[in-house]
LOKOLRO-874151 format. One record per residue: residue in three letters; y, z, x of N, C-alpha, C in turn. Coordinates in pm, whole numbers, plus 50000, padded with zeros to 5 digits. Example, Ala and Ser with C-alpha at 12.3 -4.5 7.8 and 13.67 -1.06 7.14 Angstrom:
# residues 2
ALA494315078051319495505078051230496705078051320SER497755070851285498945071451367500035078751290
//
This chain:
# residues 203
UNK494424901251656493494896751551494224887551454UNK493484874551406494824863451364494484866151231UNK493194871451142493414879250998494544891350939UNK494964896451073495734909651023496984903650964UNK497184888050993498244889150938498114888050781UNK497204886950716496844885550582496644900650491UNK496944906850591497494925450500498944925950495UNK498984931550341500294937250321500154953050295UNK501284959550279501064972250269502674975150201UNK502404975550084503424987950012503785001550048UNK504405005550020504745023850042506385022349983UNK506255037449919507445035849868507255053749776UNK508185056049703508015068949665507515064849525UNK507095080349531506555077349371507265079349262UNK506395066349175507805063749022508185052249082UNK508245047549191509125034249171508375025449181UNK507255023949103506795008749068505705002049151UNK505305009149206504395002349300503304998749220UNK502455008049135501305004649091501684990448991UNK502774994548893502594980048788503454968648876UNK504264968548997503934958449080502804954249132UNK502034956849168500294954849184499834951349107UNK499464957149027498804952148870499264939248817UNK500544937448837500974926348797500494913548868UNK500434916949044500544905049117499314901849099UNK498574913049095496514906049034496484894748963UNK497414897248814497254890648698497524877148758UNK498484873248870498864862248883498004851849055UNK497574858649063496554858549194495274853849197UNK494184851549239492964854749290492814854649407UNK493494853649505492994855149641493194867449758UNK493934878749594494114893249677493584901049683UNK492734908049776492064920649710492694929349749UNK493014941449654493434954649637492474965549702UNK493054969349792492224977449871492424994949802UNK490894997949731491085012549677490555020649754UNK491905031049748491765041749847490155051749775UNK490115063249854489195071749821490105085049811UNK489825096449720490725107949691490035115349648UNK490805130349630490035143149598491415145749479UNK492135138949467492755141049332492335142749224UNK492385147549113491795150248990492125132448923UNK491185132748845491015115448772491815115348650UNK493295107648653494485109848515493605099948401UNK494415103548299493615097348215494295083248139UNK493355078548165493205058648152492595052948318UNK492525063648382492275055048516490525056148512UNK490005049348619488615047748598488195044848744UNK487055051248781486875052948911486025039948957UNK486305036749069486005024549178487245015449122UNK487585018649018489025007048999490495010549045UNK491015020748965492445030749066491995035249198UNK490845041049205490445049749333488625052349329UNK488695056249374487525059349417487415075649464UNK486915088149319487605097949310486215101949424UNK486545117749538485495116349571485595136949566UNK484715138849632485075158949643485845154749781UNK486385169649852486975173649921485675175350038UNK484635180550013483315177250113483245160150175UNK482815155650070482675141250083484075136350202UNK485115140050113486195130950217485915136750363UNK485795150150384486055155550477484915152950607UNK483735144250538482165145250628482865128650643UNK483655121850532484185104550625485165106150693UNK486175115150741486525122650871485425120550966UNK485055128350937484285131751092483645118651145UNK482685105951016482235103751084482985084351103UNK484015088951110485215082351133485145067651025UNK484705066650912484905059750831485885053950774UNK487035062950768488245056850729489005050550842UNK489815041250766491155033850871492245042750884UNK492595048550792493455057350800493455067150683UNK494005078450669494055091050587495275100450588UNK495125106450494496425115650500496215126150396UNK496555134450408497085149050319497965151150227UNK498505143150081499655143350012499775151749877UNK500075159349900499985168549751499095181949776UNK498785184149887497355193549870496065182149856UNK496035166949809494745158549806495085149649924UNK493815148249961493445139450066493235121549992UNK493555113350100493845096350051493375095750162UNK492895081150171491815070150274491355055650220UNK491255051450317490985037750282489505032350460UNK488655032250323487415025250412487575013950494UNK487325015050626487675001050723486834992050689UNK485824998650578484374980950590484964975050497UNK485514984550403485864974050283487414964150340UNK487614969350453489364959450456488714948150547UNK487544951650645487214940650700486304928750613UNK485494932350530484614926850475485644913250364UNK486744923750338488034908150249488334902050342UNK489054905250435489514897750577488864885650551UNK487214890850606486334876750622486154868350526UNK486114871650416486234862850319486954852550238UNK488604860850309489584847550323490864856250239UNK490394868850185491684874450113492224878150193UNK493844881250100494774892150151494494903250079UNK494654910450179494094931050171495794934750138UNK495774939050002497114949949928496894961549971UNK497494970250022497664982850062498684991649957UNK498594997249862499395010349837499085024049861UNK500005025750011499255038350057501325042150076UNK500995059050160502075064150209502685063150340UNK503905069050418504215063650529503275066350624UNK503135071950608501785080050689500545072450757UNK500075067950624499205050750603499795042150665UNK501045037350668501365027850650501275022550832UNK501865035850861502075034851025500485033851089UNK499445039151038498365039751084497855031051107UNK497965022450961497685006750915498184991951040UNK499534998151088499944986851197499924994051300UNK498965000551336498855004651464497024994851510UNK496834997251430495314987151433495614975851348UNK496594974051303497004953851234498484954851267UNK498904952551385500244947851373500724936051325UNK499874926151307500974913751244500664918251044UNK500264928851034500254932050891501904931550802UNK502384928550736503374927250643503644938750584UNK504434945150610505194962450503506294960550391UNK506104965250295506824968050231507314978650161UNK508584978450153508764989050092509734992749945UNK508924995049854509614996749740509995013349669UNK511815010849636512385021749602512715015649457UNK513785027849439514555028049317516075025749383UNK517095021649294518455026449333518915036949385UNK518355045949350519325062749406518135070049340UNK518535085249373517725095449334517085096449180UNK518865097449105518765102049013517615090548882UNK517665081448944516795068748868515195072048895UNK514935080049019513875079349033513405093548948UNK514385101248946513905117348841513695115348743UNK514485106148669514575098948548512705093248540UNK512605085748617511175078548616509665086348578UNK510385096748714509195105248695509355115148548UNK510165122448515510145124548410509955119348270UNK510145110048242509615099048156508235093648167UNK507675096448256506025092448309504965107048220UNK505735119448213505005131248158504225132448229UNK504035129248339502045134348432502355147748510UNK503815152648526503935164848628504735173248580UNK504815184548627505605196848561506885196348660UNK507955204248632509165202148718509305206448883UNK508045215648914508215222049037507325206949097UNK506285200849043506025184149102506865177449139UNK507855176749021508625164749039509365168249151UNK510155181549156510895182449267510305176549398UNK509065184549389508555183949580508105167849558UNK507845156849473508455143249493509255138949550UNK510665143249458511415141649516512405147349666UNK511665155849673511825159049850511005148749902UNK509945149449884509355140449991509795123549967UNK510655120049868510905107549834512235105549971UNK513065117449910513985119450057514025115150200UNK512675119650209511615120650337511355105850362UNK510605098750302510195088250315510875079150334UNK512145079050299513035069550271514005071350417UNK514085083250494514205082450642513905071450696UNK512615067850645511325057650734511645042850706UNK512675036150629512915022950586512865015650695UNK513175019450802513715007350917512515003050987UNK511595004750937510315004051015509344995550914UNK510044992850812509104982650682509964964750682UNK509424953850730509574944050724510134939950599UNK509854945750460510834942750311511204954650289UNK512504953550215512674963750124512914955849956UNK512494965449877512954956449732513234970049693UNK514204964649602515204972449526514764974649406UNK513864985349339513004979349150514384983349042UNK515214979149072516254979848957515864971148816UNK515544960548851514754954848728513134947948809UNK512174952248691511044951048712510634932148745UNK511294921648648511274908048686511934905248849UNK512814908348837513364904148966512644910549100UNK512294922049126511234931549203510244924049211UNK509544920549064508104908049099508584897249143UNK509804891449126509864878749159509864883349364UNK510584887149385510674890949530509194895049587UNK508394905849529506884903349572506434898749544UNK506424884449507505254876949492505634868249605UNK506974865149602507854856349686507484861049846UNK507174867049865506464874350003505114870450032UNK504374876549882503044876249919502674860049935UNK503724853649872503024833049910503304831950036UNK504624838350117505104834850249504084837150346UNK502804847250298501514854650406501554842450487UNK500864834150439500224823250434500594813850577UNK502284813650567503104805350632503324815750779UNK502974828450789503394836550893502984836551008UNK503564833151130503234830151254503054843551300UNK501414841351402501614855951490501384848551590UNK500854855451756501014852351861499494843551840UNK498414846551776497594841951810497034829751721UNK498194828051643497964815751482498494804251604UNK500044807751684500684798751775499454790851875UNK499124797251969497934800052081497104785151980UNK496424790451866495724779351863496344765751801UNK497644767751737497834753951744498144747851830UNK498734754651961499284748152086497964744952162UNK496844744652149495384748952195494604731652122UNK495484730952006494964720751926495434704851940UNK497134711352002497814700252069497144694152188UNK496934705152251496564699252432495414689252419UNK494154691252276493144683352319493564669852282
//
């Protein structure tokens, strides 16, 4: 499919920056759409629903299971995450690039049905920067943060399988590198972008 190459997909642990990398690249964009997941997470406060997420019950998610609505899903925390396939096809056609901040989980799901999709993956320096993060954020109690940071552990197994890595040691330089990606979409050869220019030569 010669649109897939116009998805990117973040993943990275949490605390290191993914959301106000996003947020940011909006401000400087119009031709991305941010693909919002759907969740049974409780709604934090400043966020606002159909904009962070799209909060839903645990019924609800569980009846777009069945009736195979989502692109992909996952189980993180005890809450369920998803992302609607109409809404990633419906940008496609329209000419955007589809942002993904989902988990590894997602991420693999995501290029199993878009392989020429773009991954990235954003960390912190080391552990202790990322405890630091989350603790300074105030949204979780310490037995949270831990099982974060286990699963940050976890995730970070999975690097060799993400086309970027960025380093968020400083927040300018991190944007400068994703944005520096997200212009390259554009320029990215897949098998079937080739096909038609060689298709375009012959006539």
């Amino acid at each position: 499919m010669m649109l897939d190459s116009n998805i990117i997909i973040i993943s990275g642990p949490s605390g290191a920056g993914k959301s106000s990398l996003c947020n940011e690249l909006l401000k400087h964009t119009n031709n991305v759409y941010f693909s919002i997941s759907s969740t049974t997470r409780k709604m934090r406060e400043g966020e606002i629903d159909g904009v962070h997420y799209h909060f839903i019950t645990e019924n609800e998610f569980l009846d777009g299971i069945k009736n195979n609505i989502f692109l992909e899903w996952a189980k993180v925390h005890n809450n369920y995450y998803g992302t609607q396939n109409s809404q990633v096809i419906n940008a496609l056609n329209s000419g955007k690039i589809v942002l993904f901040d989902i988990d590894i989980q997602g991420q693999k799901s995501i290029k199993k049905h878009y392989p020429n999709a773009t991954s990235i993956f954003i960390t912190t320096p080391n552990k202790s920067i990322l405890e630091s993060r989350l603790k300074s954020r105030a949204l979780d109690n310490q037995k949270i943060i831990e099982d974060r940071l286990e699963l940050a552990f976890n995730e970070m197994q999975g690097i060799d399988n993400f086309d970027f890595i960025i380093i968020n040691d400083d927040f300018n330089n991190a944007f400068d590198g994703f944005l520096g990606i997200v212009k390259s979409i554009k320029f990215k050869n897949t098998k079937s972008k080739s096909q038609k220019i060689l298709q375009l030569w012959q006539k």
